[in-house]
TORROKE-906983 format. One line per field, with one value per residue: x, y, z of N, C-alpha, C in turn. Coordinates in nm, 3 decimals. Each point is the difference from the previous one (the first is absolute). Example, Ala and Ser with C-alpha at 12.3 -4.5 7.8 and 13.67 -1.06 7.14 Angstrom:
TORROKE-906983
n.X	[1.319/-0.035]
n.Y	[-0.569/0.105]
n.Z	[0.780/-0.072]
ca.X	[-0.089/0.082]
ca.Y	[0.119/0.119]
ca.Z	[0.000/0.006]
c.X	[0.090/-0.077]
c.Y	[0.120/0.109]
c.Z	[0.000/0.073]
END
This chain:
TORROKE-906983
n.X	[-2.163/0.106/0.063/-0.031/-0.034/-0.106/-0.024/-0.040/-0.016/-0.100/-0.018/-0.031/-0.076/-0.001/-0.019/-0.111/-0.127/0.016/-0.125/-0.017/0.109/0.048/-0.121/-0.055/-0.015/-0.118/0.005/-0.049/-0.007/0.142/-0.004/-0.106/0.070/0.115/-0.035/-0.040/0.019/-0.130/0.049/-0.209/-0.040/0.043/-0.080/-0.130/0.048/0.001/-0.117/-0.051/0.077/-0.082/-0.101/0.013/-0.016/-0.096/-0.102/0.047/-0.045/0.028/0.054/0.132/0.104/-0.080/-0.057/0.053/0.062/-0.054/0.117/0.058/0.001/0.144/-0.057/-0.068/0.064/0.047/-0.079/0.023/0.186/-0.030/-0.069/0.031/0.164/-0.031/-0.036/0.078/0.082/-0.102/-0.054/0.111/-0.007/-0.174/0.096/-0.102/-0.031/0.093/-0.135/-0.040/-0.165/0.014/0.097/-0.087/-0.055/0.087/-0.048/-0.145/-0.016/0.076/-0.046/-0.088/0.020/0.024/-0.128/-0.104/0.083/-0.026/-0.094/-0.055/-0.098/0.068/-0.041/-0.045/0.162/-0.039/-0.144/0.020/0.160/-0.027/-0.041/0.116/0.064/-0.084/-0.005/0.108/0.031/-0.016/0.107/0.067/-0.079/0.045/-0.163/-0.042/0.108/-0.062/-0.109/-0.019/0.025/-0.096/-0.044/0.010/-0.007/-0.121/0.001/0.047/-0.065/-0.032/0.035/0.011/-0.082/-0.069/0.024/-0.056/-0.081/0.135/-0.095/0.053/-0.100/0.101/0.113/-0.067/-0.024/0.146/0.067/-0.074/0.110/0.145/-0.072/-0.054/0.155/0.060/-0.108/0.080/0.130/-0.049/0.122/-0.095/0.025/0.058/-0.108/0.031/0.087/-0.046/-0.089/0.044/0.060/-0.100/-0.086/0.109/0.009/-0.122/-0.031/0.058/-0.077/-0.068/-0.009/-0.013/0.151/-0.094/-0.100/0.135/0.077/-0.066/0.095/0.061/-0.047/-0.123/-0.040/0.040/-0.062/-0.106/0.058/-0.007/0.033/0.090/0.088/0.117/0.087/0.007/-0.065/0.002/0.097/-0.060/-0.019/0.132/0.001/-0.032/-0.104/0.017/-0.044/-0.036/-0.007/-0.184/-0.072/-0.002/0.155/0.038/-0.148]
n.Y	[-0.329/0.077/-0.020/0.050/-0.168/0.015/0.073/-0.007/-0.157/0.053/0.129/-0.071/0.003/0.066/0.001/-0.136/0.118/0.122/0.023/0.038/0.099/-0.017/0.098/-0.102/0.096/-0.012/0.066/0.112/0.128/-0.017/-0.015/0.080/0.123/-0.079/0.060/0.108/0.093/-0.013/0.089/-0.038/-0.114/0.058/0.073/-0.102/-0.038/0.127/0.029/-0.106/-0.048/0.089/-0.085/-0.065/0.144/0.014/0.096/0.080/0.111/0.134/0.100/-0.043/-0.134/-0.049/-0.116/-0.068/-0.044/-0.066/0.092/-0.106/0.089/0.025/0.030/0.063/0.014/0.066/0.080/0.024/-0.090/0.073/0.097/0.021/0.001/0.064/0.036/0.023/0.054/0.100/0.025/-0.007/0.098/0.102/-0.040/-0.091/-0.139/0.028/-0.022/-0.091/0.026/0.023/-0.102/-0.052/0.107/-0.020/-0.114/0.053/0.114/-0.069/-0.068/0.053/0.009/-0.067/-0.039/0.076/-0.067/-0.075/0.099/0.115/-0.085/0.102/0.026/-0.067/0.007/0.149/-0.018/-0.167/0.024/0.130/-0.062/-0.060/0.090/0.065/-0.063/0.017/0.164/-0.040/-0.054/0.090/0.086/0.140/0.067/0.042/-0.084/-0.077/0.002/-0.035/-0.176/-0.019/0.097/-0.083/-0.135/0.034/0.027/-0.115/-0.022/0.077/-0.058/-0.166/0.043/0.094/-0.127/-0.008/-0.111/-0.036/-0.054/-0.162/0.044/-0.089/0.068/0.134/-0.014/-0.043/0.132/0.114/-0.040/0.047/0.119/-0.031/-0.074/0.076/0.033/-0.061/0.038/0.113/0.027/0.052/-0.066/-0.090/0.027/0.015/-0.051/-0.087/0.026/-0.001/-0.062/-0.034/0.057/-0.012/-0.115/0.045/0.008/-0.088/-0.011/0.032/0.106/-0.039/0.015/-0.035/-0.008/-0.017/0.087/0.103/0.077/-0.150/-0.028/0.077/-0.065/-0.093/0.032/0.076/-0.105/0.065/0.058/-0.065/0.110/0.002/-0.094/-0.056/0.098/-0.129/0.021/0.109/-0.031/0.052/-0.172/0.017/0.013/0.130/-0.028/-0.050/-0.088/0.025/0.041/0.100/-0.015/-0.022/0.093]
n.Z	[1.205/0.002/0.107/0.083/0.049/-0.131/-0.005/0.164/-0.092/-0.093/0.081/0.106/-0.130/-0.047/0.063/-0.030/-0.126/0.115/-0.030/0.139/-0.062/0.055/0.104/-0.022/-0.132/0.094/-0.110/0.073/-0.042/0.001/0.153/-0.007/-0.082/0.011/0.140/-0.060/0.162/0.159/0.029/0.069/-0.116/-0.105/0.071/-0.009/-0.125/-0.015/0.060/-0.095/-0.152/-0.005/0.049/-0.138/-0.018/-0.122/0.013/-0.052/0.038/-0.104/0.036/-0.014/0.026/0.076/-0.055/0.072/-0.013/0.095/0.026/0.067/0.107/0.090/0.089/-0.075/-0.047/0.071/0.038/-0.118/0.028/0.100/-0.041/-0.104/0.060/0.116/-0.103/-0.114/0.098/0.020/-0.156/-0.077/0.107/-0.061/-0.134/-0.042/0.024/-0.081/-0.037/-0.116/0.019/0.173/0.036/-0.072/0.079/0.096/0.059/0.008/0.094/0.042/-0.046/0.060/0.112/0.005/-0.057/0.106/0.025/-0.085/0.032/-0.019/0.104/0.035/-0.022/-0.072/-0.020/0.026/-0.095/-0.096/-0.032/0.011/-0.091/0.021/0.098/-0.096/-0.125/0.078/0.030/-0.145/-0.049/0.055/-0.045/-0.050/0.001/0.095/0.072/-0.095/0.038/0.151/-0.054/-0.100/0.134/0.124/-0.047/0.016/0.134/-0.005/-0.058/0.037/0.093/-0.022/-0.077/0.157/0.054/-0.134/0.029/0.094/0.032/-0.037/-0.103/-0.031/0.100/-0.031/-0.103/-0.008/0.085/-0.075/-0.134/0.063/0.038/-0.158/-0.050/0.079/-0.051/-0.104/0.042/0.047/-0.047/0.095/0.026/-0.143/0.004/0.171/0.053/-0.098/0.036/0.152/-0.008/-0.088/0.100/0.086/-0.063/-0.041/0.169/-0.013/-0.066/0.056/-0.086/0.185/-0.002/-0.092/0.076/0.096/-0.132/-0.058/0.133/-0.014/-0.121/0.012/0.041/-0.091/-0.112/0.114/0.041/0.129/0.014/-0.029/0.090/-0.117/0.049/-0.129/-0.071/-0.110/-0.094/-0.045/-0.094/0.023/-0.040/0.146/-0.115/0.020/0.094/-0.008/0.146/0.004/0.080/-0.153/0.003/0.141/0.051]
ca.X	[0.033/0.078/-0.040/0.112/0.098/0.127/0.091/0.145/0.034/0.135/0.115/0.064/0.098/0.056/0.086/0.098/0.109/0.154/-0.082/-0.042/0.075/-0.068/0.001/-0.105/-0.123/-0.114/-0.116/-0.180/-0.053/0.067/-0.022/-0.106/-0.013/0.086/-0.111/-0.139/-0.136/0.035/0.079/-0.024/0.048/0.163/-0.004/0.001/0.084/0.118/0.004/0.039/0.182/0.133/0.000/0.096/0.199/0.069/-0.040/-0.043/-0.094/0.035/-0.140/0.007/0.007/-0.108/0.028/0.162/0.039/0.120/0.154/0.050/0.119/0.059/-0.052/-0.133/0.067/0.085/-0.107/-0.077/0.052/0.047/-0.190/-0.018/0.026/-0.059/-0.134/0.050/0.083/-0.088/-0.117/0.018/0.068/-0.108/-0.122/0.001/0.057/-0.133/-0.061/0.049/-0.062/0.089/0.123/-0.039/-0.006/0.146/0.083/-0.035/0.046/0.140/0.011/-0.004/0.132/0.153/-0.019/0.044/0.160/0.035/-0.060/0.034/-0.095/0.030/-0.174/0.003/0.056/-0.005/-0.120/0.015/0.085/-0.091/-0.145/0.061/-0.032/-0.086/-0.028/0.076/-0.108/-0.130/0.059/-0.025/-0.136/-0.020/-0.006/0.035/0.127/0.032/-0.043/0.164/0.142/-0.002/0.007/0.171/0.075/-0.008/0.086/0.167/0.016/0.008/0.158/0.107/-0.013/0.040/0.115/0.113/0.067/0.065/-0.033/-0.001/-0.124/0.070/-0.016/-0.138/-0.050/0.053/-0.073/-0.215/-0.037/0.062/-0.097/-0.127/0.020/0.012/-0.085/-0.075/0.089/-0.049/0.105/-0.091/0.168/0.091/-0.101/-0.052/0.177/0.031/-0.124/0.048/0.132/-0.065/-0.074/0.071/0.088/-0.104/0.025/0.192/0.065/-0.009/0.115/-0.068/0.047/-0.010/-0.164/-0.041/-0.030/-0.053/0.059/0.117/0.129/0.013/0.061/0.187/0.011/-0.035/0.060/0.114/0.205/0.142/0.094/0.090/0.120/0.102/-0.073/0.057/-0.010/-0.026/0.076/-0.050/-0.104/-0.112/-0.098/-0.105/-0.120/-0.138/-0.059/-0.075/-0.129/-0.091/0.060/-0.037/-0.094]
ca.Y	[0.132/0.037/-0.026/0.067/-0.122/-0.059/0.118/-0.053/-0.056/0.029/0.091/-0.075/-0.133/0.106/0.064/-0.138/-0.066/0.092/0.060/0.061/0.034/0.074/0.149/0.014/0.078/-0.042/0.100/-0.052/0.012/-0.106/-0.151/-0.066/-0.069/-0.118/-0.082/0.015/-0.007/0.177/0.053/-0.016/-0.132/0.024/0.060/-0.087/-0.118/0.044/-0.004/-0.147/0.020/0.101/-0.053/-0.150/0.057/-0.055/0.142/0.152/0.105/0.135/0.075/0.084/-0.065/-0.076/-0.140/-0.028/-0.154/0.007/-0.072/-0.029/0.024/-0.140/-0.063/-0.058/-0.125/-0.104/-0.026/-0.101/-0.125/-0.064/-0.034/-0.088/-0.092/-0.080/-0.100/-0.178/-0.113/-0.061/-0.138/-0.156/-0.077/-0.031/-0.086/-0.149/-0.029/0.065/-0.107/0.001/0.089/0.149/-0.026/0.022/0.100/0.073/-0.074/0.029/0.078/0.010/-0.033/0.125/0.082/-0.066/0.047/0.144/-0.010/-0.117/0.104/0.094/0.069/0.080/0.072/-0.165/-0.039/0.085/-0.008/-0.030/0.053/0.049/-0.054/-0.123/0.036/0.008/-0.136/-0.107/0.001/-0.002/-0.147/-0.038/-0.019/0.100/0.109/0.116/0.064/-0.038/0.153/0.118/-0.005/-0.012/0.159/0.003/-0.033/0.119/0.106/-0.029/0.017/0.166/-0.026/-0.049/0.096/0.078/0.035/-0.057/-0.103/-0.123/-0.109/-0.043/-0.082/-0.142/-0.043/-0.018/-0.151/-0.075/0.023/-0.066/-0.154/-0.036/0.008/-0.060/-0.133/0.008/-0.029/-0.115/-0.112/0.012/0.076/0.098/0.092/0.031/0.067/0.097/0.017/0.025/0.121/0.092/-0.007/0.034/0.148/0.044/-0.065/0.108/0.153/0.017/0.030/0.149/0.121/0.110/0.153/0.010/0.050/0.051/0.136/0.059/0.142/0.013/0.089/0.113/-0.019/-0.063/0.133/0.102/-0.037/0.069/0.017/-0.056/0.043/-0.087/0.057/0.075/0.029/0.021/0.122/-0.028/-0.045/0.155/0.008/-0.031/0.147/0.058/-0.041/0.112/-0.099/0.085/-0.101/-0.031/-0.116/-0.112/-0.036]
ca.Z	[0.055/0.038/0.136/0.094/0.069/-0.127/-0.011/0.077/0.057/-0.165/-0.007/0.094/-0.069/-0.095/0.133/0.034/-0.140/-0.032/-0.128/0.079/0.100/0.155/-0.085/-0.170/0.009/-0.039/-0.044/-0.029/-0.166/-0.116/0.046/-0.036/-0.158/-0.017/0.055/-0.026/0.123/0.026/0.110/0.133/0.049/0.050/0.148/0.158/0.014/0.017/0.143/0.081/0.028/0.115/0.160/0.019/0.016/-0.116/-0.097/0.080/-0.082/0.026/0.028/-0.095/-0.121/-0.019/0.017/-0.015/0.015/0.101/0.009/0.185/0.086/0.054/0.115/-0.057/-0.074/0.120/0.041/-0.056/-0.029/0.119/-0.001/-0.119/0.063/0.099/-0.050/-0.042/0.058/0.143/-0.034/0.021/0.144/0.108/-0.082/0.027/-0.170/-0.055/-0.090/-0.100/-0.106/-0.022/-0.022/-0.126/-0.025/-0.023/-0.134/-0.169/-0.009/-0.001/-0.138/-0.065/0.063/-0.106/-0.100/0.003/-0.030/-0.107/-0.082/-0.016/0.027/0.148/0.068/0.037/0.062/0.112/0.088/0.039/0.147/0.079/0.064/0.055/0.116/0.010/-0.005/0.068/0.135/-0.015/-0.008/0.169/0.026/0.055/-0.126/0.088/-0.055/-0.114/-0.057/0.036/-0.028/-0.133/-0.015/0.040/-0.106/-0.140/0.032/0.032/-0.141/-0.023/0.052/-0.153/-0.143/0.009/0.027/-0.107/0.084/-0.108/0.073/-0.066/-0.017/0.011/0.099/0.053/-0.032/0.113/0.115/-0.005/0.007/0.073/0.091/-0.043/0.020/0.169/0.017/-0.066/0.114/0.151/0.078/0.001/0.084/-0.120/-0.099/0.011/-0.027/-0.150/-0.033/0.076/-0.104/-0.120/0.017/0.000/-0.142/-0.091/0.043/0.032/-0.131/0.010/-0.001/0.035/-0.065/-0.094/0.001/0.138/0.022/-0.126/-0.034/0.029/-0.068/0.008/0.172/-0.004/-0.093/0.085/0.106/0.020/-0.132/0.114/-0.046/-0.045/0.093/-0.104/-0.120/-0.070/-0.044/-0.123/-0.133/-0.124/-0.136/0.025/0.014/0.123/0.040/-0.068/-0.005/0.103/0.049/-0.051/-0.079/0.070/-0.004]
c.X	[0.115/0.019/0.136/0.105/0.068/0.077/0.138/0.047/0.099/0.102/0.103/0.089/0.075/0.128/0.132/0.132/0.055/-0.034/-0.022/0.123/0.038/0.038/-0.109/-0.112/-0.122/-0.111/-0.202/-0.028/0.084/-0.046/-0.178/-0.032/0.036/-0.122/-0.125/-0.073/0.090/0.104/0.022/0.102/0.173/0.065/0.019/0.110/0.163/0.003/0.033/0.105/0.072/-0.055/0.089/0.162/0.047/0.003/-0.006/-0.028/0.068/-0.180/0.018/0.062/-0.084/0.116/0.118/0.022/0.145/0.133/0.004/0.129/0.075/-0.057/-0.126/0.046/0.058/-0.150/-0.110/0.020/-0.036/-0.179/0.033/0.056/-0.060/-0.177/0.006/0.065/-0.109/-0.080/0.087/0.077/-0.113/-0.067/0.038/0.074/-0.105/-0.078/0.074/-0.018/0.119/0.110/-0.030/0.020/0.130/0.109/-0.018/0.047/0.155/-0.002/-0.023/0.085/0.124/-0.052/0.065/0.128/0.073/-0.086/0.058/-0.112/0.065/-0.105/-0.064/0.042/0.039/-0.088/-0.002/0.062/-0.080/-0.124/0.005/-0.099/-0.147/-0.064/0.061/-0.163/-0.168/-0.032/-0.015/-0.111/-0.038/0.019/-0.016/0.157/0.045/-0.027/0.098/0.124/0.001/0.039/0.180/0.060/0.001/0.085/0.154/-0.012/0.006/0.131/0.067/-0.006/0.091/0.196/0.100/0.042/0.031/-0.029/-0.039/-0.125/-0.010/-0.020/-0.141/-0.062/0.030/-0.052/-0.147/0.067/-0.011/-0.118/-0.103/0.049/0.022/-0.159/-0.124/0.029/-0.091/0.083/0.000/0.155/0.062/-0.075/-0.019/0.144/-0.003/-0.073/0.100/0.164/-0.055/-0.015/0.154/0.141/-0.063/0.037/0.167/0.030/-0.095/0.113/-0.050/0.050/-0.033/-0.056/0.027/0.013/-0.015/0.043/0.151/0.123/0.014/0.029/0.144/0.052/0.031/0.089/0.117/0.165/0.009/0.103/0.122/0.101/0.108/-0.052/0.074/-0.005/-0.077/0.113/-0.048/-0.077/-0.154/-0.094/-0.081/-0.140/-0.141/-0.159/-0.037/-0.128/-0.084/0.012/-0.045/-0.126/-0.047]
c.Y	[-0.015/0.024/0.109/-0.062/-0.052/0.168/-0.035/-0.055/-0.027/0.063/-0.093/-0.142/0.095/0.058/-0.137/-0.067/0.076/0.100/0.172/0.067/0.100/0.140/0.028/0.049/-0.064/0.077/-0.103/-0.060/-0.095/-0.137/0.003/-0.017/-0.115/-0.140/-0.025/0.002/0.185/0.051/-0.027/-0.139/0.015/0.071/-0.065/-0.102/0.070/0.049/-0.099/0.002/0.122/-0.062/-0.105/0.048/-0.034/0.115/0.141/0.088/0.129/0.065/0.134/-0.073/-0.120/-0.179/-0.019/-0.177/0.044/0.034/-0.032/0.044/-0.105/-0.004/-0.083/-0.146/-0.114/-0.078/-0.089/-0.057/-0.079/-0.047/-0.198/-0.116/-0.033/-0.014/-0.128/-0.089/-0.035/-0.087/-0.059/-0.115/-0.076/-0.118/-0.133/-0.033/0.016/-0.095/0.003/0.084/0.141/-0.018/-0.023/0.125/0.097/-0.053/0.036/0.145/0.002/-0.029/0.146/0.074/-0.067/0.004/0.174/0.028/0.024/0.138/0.106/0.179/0.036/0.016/-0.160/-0.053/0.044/-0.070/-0.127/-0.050/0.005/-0.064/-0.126/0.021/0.017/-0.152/-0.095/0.036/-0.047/-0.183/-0.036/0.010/0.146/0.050/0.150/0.030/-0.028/0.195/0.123/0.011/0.077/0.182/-0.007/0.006/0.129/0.101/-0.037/-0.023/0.135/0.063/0.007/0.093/0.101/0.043/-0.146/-0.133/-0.129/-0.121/-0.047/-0.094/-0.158/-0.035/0.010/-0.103/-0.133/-0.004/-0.118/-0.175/-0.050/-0.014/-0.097/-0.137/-0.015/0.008/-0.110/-0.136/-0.004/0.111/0.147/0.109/0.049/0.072/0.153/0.080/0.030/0.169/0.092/0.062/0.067/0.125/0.066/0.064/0.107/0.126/0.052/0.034/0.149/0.104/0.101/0.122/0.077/0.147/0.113/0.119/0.020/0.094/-0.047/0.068/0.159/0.025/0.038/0.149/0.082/0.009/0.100/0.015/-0.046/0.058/-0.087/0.040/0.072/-0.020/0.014/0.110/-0.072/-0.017/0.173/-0.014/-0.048/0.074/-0.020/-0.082/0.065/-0.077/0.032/-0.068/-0.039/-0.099/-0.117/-0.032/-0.053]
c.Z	[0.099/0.168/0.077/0.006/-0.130/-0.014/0.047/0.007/-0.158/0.067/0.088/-0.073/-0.085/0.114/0.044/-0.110/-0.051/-0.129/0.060/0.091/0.131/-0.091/-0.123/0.116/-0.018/-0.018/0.044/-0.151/-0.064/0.041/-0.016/-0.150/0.022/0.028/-0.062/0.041/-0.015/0.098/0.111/0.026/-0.036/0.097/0.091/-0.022/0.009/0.170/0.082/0.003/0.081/0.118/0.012/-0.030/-0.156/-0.079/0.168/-0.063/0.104/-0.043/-0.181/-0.116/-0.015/0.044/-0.034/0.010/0.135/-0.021/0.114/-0.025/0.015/0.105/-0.033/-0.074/0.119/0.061/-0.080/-0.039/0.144/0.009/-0.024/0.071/0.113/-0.043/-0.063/0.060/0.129/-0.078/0.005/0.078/0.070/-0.118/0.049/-0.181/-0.152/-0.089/-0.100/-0.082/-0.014/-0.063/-0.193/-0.069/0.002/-0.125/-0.144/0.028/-0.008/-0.178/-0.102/-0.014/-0.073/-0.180/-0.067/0.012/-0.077/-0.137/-0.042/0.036/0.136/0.070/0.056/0.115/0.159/0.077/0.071/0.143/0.082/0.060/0.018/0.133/0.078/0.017/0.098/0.104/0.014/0.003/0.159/0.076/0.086/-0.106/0.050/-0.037/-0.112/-0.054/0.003/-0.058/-0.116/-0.006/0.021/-0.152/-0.147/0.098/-0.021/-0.171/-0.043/0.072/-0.056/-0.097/0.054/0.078/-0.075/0.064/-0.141/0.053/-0.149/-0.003/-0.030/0.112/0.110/-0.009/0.034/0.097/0.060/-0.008/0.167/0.107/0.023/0.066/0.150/0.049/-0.015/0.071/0.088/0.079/0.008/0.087/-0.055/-0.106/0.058/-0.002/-0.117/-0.047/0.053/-0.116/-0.103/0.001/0.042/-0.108/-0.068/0.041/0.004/-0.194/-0.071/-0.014/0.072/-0.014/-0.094/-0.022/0.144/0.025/-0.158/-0.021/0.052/-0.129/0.053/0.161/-0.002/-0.065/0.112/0.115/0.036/-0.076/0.188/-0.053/0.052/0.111/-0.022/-0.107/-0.112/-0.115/-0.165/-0.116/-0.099/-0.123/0.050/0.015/0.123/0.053/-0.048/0.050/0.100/0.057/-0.084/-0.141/0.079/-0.048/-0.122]
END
């Protein structure tokens, strides 16, 4: 049987592998057929995500999957950075067992490369992070990160970012091996660059106004200093507010 916490936590990987784009509608009724439980439990797990900032709800169009604003976005690059770069300024060196464990994840992560599964390859990315934090030995913010990261992934979708998924990956190598050294300075330098390098290739213009053509359309006539004259074969204007609109 079917659980609140697996509800959220599909929609939350579905959200990581870019399957889920900011703005989708989350109907009760479509998401408990899908499920095969009832309303109540696609309820509470869609309550959960609007507390963790990933889903919101209108009173008249019902469940939404987040868009962030640019401030919301600025804000939840900067979450993200001063949480990763504080674990791993505060970790000791890590066992092997962990350091096992990135390594096979980095492997994934370069497999998924080398594919042709997008969705794959998002999540992974993505849950590099999660796993670095959980590798360090904090699963409390491992938890948190994992909401950060589905939010700056709903970012990216939503304001068209060219951050090249190669180099992400790099990136993670780069981190994993500054850490494997011991060189917990250059790892956290390295993270700090990383999260930044991600948020700097964003098109925040993109997205920052929704009524700028018709803005530009509406915009006051500036009259000319010397107005040139028309051309006698140029027919008449015939072009009114409701052509604009």
């Amino acid at each position: 049987m079917v659980s609140s916490t697996d509800i959220a936590q599909r929609i939350i990987e579905a959200v990581l592998a870019q399957r889920l784009a900011p703005g989708t509608r989350l109907g009760e009724q479509s998401l408990s057929m899908l499920f095969d439980c009832s309303r109540t439990l696609v309820r509470e797990a869609l309550v959960r995500l609007a507390a963790r900032g990933i889903v919101t709800v209108s009173s008249r169009r019902g469940w939404y999957v987040v868009q962030p604003s640019h401030e919301e976005a600025r804000e939840a690059f900067e979450a993200r950075r001063v949480i990763e770069t504080g674990l791993i300024r505060g970790t000791t060196q890590l066992d092997k067992t962990a350091l096992r464990r990135l390594r096979q994840h980095l492997k994934q992560e370069q497999a998924a490369l080398k594919g042709d599964d997008v969705g794959q390859r998002s999540y992974l990315l993505g849950d590099f992070h999660v796993c670095l934090a959980e590798c360090l030995g904090n699963q409390l913010l491992a938890d948190t990160l994992r909401d950060f990261t589905a939010r700056t992934t709903l970012i990216a979708m939503l304001y068209q970012s060219n951050h090249d998924a190669v180099q992400s990956c790099q990136d993670h190598v780069d981190i994993v091996t500054a850490l494997e050294r011991g060189d917990t300075a250059a790892a956290e330098n390295l993270m700090a660059a990383h999260i930044g390098q991600v948020q700097a290739a964003l098109r925040l213009g993109t997205a920052s106004d929704p009524l700028a053509n018709l803005r530009e359309a509406l915009a006051p006539v500036r009259e000319a200093t010397a107005p040139a004259k028309k051309p006698r074969s140029s027919p008449p204007s015939d072009t009114y507010l409701g052509a604009l609109l």
